[in-house]
N, C-alpha and C positions, 0 to 999 in steps of 0.2 A: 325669280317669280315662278310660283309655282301651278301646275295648272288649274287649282282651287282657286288658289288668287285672282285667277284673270276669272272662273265662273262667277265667282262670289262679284267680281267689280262688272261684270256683265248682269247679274243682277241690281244691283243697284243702283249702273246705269239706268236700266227698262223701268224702276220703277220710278227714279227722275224723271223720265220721260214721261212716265204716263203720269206724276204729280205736274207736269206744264201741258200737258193736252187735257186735263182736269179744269185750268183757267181759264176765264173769259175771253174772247178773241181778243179783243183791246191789250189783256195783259200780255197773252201768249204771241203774240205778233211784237211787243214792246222785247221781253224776253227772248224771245229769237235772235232779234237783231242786236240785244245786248252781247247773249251767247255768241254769236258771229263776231260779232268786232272785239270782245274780250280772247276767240280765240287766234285771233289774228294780232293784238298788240298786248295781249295781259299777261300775267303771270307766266313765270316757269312752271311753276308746280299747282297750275288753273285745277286738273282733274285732278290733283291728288289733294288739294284743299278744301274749305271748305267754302267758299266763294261765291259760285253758283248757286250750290245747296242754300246760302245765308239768301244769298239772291230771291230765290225760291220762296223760303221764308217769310220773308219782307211782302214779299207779293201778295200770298197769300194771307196777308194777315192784314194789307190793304183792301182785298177784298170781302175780307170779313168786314172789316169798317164801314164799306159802303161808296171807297174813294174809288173816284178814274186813276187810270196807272199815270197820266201825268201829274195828279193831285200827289205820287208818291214819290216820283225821282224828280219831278219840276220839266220845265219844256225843252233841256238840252239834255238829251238823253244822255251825248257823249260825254259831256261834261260832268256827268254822275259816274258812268263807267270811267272816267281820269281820275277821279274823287277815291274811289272805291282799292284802287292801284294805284296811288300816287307811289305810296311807301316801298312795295312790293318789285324787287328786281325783273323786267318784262324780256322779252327774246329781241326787243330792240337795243336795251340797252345791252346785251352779250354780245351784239351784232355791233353796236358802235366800239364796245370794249376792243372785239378781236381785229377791228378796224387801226384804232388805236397801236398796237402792239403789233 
């Protein structure tokens, strides 16, 4: 990785950032804690997908609609962040692998 690479992904972290300090507090407090518990149980490759960003997305396009952020993921927040990663190898299941072996 070259040091371009990390400026270029240092860019377009901050401007992820600042598209979720952009949403309404309802969303951006629902996102946060999705972002937190996704980077504690989700994907391997969470920051180098596109996930979050789809995440993002989604968001914003419920608030164009007019919907509550529960109207968009339903009342079990986790159970949408389970949904979203079901398929997708997480650092528990490498954890329970090298458990295994």
């Amino acid at each position: 990785m070259s040091i371009q690479d990390i400026i270029e992904g240092k860019k377009q972290w901050r401007a992820h950032v600042a598209r979720v300090k952009a949403l309404p507090p309802d969303y951006r407090i629902v996102y946060q804690e999705m972002q937190r518990y996704l980077f504690k149980v989700g994907p391997i490759d969470l920051l180098d997908g596109d996930l979050l960003r789809g995440i993002l997305d989604f968001f914003e396009e419920g608030v164009a609609a007019g919907k509550g952020v529960l109207e968009v993921t339903g009342t079990d927040v986790a159970a949408f962040c389970d949904d979203l990663i079901k398929d997708s190898p997480t650092h528990a299941d490498v954890y329970q692998e090298s458990l295994s072996q």
